[in-house]
C-alpha positions in Angstrom: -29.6 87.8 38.5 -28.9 88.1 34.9 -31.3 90.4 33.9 -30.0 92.7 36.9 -26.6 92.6 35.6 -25.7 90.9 38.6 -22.9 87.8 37.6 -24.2 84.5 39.7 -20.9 83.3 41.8 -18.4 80.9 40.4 -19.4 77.0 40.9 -17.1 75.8 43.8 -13.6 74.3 42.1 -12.1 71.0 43.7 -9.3 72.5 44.8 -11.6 74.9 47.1 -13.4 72.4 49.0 -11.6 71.5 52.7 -9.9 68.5 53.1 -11.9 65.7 54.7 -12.1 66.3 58.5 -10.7 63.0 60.5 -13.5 61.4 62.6 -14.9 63.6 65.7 -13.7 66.6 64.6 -17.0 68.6 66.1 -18.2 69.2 69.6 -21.5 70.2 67.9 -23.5 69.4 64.2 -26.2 71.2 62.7 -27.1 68.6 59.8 -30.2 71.3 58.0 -30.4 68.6 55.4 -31.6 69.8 51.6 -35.0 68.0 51.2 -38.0 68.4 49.4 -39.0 71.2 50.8 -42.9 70.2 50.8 -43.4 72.0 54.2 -43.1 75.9 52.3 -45.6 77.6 51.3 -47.6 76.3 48.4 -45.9 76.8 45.2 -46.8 76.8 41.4 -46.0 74.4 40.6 -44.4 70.8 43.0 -42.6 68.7 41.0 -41.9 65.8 44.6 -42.8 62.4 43.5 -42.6 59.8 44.8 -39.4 58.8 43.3 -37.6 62.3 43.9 -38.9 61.9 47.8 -36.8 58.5 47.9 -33.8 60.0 46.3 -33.7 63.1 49.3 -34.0 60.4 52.0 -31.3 58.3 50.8 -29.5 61.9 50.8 -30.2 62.4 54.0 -29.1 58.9 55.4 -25.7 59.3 53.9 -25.7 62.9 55.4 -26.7 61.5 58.8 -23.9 59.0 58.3 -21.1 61.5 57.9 -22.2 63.7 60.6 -22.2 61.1 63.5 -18.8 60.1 63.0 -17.7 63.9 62.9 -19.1 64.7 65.6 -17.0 64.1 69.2 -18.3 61.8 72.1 -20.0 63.9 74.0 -21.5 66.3 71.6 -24.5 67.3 69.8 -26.1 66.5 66.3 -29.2 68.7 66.2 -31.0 66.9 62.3 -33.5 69.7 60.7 -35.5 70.1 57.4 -38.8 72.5 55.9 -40.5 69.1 54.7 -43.7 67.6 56.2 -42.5 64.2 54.4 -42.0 61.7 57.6 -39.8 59.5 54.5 -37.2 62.5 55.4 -37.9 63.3 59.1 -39.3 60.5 61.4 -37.7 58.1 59.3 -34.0 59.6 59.2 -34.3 59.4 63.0 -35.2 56.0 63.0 -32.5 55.2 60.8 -29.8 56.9 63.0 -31.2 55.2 66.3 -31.2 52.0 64.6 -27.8 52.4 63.0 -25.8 54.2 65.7 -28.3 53.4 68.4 -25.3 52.2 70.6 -23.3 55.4 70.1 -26.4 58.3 70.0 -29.5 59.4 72.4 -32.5 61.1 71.4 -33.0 64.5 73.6 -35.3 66.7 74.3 -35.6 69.3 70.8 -36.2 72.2 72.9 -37.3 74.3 75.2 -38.6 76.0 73.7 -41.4 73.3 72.8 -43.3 75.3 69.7 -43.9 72.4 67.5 -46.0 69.5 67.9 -44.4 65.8 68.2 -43.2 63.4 65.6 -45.3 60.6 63.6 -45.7 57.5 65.8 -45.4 54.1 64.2 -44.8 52.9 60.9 -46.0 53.6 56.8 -47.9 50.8 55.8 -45.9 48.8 52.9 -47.1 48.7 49.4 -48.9 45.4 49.4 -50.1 47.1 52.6 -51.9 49.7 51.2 -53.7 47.6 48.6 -55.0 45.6 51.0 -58.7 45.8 52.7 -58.5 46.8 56.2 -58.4 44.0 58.1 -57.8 41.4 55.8 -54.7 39.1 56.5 -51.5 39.3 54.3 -51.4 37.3 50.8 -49.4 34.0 51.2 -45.5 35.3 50.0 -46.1 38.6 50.1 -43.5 39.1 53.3 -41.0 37.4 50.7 -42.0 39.9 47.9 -41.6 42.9 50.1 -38.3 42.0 51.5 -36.6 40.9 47.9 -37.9 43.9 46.7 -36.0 45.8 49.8 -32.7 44.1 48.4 -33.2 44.8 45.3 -33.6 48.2 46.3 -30.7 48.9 48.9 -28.2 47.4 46.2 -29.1 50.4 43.8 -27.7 53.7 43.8 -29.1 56.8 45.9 -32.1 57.0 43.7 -33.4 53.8 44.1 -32.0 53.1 47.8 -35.9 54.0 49.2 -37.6 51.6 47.0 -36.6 48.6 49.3 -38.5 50.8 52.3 -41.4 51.4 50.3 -41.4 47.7 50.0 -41.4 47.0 53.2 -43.2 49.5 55.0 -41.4 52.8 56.7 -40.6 53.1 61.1 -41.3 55.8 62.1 -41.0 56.9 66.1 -42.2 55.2 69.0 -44.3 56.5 71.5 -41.4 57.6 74.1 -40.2 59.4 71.2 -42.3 61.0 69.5 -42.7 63.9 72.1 -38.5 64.7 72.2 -39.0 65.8 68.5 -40.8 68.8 67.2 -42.7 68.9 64.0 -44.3 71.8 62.8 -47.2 71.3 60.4 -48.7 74.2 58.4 -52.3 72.3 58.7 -52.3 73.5 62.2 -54.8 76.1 63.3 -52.6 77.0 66.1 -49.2 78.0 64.7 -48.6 80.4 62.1 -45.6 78.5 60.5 -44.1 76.6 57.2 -43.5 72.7 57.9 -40.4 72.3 59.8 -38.8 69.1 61.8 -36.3 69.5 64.3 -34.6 66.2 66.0 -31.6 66.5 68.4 -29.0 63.7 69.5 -26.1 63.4 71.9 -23.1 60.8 71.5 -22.4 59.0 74.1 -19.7 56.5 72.7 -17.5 56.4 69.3 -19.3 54.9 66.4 -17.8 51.5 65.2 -16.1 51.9 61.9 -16.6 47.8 61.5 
C-alpha cells in the first residue's frame, strides 16, 4: 500500500470498539473464525506448526464461547474457517457440544450439501502415535497424558492445546459427521480451497455457573 501512496487505515482506538453486548443479544451468529488458513491455496512459504495450530484453536474455543452466550434461544450460530486442520474444525464442534451440549443442537449445514462430511472419531494421543499398532498402552501412560492435559489447560491461550495433544483429540461421531460439510482441496471432485462449515441452534440459555 505504501509503495502506491495509499496510507494503510488507522489501528482501531479503545474508545472505538462497541460496548460489550449483554448475553443473547443476537437472533443469528456467523463466528468465520481467523485460523490457520491451511485449506488456501499452497503458499510460499507456511509457517503453521504445530504450536501456532494449538494457539488458533484455543482462539477459537474462547470465540465459540462468546458467541453462544450472544446469541438468543432460539437462534442460529453457523462456525466456519479456510483450514483443513480438524484441531480447528471437528474439534471446535466437539468442544461446543460438549460444553453447551444442553443449550445447542447440531443441524443440518445446508442445502445446499457441496462439501463432504466431517472427520469421524478421535486423533490418536502422543504416546499414541509412538506406539506399534496394536500393542497395548505403557503402564502410567493414561496418568502422563492426563497431567500433561492439566498442565496444559492451566497455561495461557498458547499452550491451552498441549493438554489435547496429550490426550488425544474428539472429533465427530458418526450421526454427525454428515450435518457438517468439509471441503477438502485433495478432492477430485470439487474445484475448491479447504473450507468447514458447522451450524447450531440454541434451544435453552447457557448456564453462567
Amino acid at each position: 500500500m505504501l509503495k502506491r501512496g495509499i496510507q494503510p487505515p488507522a489501528p482501531p482506538q479503545a474508545s472505538d470498539m462497541p460496548a460489550a453486548y449483554p448475553p443473547e443479544s443476537f437472533d443469528f451468529v456467523l463466528l468465520d473464525a481467523p485460523c490457520s488458513a491451511l485449506g488456501l491455496r499452497p503458499r510460499l512459504q507456511q509457517h503453521a506448526g504445530p504450536a501456532y495450530l494449538r494457539q488458533c484453536a484455543a482462539a477459537q474455543r474462547r470465540l465459540v464461547d462468546s458467541g453462544v452466550r450472544l446469541l438468543r434461544t432460539g437462534g442460529a450460530l453457523v462456525y466456519s474457517t479456510c483450514t483443513v486442520n480438524p484441531g480447528e474444525n471437528e474439534a471446535v464442534v466437539r468442544y461446543l457440544l460438549d460444553t453447551y451440549g444442553g443449550s445447542f443442537r447440531l443441524v443440518p449445514a445446508g442445502p445446499p450439501f457441496l462439501g463432504g462430511p466431517g472427520l469421524v472419531g478421535r486423533h490418536p494421543s502422543r504416546a499414541e502415535v509412538g506406539r506399534p499398532l496394536g500393542a497395548p498402552a505403557a503402564a502410567g501412560e493414561a496418568g502422563e497424558a492426563g497431567e500433561a492435559g492439566e498442565a496444559g489447560e492451566a497455561g495461557e491461550a498458547g499452550e491451552a492445546g498441549d493438554g489435547a495433544a496429550a490426550r488425544g483429540e474428539a472429533w465427530l461421531s458418526e450421526a454427525e459427521a454428515p450435518l457438517v460439510q468439509r471441503f477438502d482441496p485433495a478432492d477430485p471432485q470439487i474445484d475448491s480451497i479447504g473450507f468447514f462449515v458447522a451450524k447450531f441452534v440454541k434451544t435453552a440459555p447457557v448456564s453462567e455457573s
